[in-house]
C-alpha positions in Angstrom: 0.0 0.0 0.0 1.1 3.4 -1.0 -0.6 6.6 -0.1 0.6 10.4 -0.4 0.7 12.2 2.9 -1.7 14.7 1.2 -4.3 12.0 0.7 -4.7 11.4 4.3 -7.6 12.6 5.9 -6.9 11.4 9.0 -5.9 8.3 11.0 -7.7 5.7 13.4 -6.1 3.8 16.0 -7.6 0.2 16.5 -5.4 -1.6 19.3 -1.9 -2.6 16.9 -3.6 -1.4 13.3 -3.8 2.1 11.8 -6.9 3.0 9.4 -6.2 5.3 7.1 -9.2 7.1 6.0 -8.7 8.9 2.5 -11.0 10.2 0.1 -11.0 7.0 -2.1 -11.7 4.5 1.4 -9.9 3.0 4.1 -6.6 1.5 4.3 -5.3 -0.7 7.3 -1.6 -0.9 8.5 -0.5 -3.2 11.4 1.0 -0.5 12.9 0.7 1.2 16.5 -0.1 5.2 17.1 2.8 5.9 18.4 5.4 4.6 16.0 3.1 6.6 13.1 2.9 10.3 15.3 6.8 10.2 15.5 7.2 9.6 11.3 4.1 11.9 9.8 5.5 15.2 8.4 4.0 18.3 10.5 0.6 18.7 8.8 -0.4 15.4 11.1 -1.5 15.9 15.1 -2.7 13.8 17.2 -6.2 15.1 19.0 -6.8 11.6 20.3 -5.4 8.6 21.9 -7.1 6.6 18.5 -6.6 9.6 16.0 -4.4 11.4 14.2 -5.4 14.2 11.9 -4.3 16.1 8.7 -4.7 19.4 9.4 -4.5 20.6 5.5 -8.3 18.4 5.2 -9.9 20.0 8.7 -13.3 21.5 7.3 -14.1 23.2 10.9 -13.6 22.8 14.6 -16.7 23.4 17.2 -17.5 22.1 20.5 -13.7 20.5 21.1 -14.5 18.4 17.7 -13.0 19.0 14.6 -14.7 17.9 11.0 -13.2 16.2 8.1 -15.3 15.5 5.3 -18.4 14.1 7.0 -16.5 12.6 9.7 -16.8 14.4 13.5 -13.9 13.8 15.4 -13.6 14.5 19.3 -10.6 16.6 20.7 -9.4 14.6 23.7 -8.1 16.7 26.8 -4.7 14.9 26.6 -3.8 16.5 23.1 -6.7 19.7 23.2 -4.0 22.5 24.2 -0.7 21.3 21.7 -3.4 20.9 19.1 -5.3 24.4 19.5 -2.0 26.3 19.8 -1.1 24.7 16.2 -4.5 25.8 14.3 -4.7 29.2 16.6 -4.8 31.9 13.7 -5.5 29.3 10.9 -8.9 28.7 12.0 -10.0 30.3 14.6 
């Protein structure tokens, strides 16, 4: 499996597999969270302990969620602060 960075949407955490959710379907990767957040180029942040986003797709961001596509994804309180400071002045 190949996929540009760009493609990305964003990425799901399922126990030792990564879904990659793109704009032409999923792809799975054995592959843990943590070994994928210290590779991704900067456009990728983790809001979650099961998702990683690409900030270039983020359509909005209300009520500690952000949108991508027609996909609502919740802003833990681990990563909320990091994240925010990153979009602060892109988006908000």
């Amino acid at each position: 499996m190949q996929l540009k960075y760009d493609d990305v949407l964003f990425i799901e955490g399922l126990k030792d597999y990564a879904v990659f959710h793109t704009n032409q379907g999923k792809h799975t990767l054995y592959k843990r969270m943590k070994e994928l957040e210290e590779k991704l180029p900067a456009q990728f942040s983790r809001v979650h302990n099961s998702c990683i986003v690409n900030r270039e797709h983020i359509v909005k961001i209300e009520d500690m969620h952000i949108y991508i596509g027609e996909s609502r994804i919740p802003a833990s309180e681990k990563y909320r602060e990091q994240f925010f400071k990153l979009v602060t002045g892109k988006l908000l």
